[in-house]
N, C-alpha and C positions, 0 to 999 in steps of 0.2 A: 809628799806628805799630805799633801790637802785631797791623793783618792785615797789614800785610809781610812779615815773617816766616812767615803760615803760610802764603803764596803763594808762598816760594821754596820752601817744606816742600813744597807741593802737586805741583810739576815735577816731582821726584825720584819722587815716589809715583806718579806718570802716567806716568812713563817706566818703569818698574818693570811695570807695569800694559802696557803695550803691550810691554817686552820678555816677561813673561809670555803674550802673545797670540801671537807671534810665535813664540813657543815650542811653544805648546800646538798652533799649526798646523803648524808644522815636526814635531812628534811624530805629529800626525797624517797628514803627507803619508807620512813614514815608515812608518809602519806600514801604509798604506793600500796604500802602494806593496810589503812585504813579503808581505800580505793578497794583490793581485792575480798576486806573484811566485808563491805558495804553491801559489795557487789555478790556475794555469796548469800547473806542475807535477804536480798533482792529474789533470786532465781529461788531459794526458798519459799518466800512467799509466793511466787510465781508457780512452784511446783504444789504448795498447798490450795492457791485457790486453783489450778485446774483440776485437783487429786477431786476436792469437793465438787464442784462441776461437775465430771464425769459419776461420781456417784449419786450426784442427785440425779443426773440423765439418768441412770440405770435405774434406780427407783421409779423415777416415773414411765417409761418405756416397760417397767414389768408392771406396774398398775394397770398402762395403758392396754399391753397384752392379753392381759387378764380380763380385763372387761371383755375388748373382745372374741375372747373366745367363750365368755360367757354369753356376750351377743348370739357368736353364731352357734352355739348351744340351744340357746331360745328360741332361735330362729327356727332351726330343725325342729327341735321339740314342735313351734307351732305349724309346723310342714307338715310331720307326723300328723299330728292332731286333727289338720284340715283335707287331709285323704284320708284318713279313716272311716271319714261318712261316706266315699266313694270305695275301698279297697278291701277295708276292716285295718285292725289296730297294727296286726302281724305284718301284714301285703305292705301297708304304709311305712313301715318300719325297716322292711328289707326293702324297700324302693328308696327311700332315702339316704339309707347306709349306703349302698349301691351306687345311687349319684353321687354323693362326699366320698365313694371311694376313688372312682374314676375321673372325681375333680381333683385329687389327688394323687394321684397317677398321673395327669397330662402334667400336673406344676413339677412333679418331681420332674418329669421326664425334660421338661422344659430347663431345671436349673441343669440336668445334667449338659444338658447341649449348650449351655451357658458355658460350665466349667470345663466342657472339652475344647469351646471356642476360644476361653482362654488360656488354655494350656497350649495350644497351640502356637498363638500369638506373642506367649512368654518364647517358646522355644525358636521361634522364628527369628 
């Protein structure tokens, strides 16, 4: 007679015991689920300040571009300008087209042998 009583005692404490579990997992799903809230929010802003980054790069990299090609615009123009008192306007004009062409031929010619030297490297 005297374990009857500690077997009604024992339900109360086993139910206690499992709303405790029940508990401890619900805090857990909570805060796991606050944790993955936070954490998405995070790589957001992580995704917004590099989106801006990168667009300010591009903005400036085509400013930058820009100049100089206006640079070497000017440059030639004053190339032109300083053989013509040796060549005349036209001779100066096709001698400098002429050089920026064939400076541009050997670059091209050079990224190609770049890009066959990596294709290769990739396949190997």
């Amino acid at each position: 007679m005297t374990e009857e009583p500690s077997l009604v005692a024992a339900q109360p404490e086993t139910e206690r015991q499992q709303d405790s579990v029940r508990s401890a997992f619900s805090k857990l799903y909570t805060d796991g689920r606050a944790y993955a809230d936070a954490e998405i929010e995070r790589q957001k802003l992580r995704a917004g300040i590099a989106g801006a980054g990168v667009r300010d790069a591009a903005i400036f990299a085509t400013a930058g571009l820009m100049l100089a090609f206006a640079g070497l615009i000017a440059f030639l123009v004053g190339m032109v300008l300083m053989l013509s008192r040796h060549l005349g306007a036209g001779w100066s004009a096709l001698v400098i087209f002429g050089s920026s062409l064939i400076v541009a031929i050997i670059l091209l010619l050079m990224a190609k042998a770049r890009i066959s030297r990596m294709r290769k490297a990739i396949k190997s």
